[in-house]
C-alpha positions in Angstrom: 0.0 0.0 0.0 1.3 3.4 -1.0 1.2 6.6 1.7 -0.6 8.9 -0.6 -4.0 9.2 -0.1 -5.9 10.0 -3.5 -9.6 10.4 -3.9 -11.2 9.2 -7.0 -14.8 10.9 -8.3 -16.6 8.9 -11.1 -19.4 10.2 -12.7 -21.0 7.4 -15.1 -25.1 6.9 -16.0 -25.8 9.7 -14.4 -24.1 8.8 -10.8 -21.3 10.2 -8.9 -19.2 8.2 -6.7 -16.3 8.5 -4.6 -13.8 6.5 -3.3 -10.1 7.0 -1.9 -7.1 4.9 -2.0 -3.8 4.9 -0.3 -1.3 4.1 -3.5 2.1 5.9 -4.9 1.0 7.7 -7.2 -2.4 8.1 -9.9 -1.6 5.1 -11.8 -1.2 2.7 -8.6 -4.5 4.5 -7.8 -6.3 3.8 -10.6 -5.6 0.3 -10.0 -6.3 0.8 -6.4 -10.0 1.9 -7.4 -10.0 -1.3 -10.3 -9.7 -3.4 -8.0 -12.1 -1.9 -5.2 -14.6 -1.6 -7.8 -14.4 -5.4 -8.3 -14.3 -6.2 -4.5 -17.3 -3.7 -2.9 -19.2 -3.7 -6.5 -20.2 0.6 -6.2 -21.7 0.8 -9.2 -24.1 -2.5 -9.1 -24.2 -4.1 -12.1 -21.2 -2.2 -13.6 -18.3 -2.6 -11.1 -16.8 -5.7 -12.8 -17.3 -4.8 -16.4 -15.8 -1.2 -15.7 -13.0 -2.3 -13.4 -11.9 -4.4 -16.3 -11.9 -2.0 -18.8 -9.7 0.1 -16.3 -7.1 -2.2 -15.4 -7.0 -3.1 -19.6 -7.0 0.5 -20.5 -4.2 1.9 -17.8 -1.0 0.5 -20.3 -1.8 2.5 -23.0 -4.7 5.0 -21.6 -2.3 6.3 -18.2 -4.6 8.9 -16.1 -4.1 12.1 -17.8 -3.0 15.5 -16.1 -5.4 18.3 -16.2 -3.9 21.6 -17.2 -3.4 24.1 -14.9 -4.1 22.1 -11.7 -1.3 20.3 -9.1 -1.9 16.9 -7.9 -5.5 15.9 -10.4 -5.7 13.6 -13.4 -8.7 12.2 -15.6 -9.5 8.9 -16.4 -12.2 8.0 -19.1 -13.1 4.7 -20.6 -16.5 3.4 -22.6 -19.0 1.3 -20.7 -21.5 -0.6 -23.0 -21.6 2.5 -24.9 -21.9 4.9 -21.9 -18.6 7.3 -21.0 -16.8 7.0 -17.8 -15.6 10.1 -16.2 -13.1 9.6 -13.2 -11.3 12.3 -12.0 -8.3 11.5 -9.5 -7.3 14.0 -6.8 -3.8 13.5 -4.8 -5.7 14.6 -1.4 -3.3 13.7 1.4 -0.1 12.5 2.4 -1.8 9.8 4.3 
C-alpha cells in the first residue's frame, strides 16, 4: 500500500461516486480503485465490467493530467456505450 491518499470521483449513468485509495501515485490509484470496484461492487451491475476495462486501458490509456491544476488527473473509458468520467485527486499524504 502506498502513503498517498488519492480520492477518485466517477461520474458514469448519471451517478457520482467517490472513493479513496492509499497508492504511490495516480496510476497505482487507478488500480487501487479497479480493484475496489471489483471487491465492494459501487456501481451495481457495472463494477466488474468497468474495473476491467480500467485495469486493460491503464498501459496505453495512463490517467491524464489536467492543465493548470497540481496533484489531479482524468480517467475515461466506454461502458456498453456509456462514457466513464473519473477524475483522481492527490488529497493527502496519508
Amino acid at each position: 500500500m502506498g502513503n498517498r491518499r488519492f480520492t477518485v470521483v466517477c461520474e458514469f449513468r448519471g451517478g457520482t461516486y467517490v472513493s479513496q485509495h492509499f497508492a504511490e501515485d495516480e496510476r497505482q490509484a487507478a488500480q487501487q480503485w479497479a480493484e475496489y470496484l471489483k471487491r465492494d461492487r459501487p456501481i451495481s451491475r457495472a463494477s466488474t465490467y468497468l474495473a476491467k476495462t480500467v485495469a486493460a486501458d491503464l498501459p496505453e490509456r495512463p490517467p491524464v493530467p489536467l492543465d493548470g491544476l497540481s496533484g489531479v488527473w482524468c480517467l475515461s473509458a466506454l461502458c456498453g456505450g456509456d462514457l466513464m468520467l473519473a477524475n483522481i485527486i492527490h488529497s493527502g499524504p496519508s
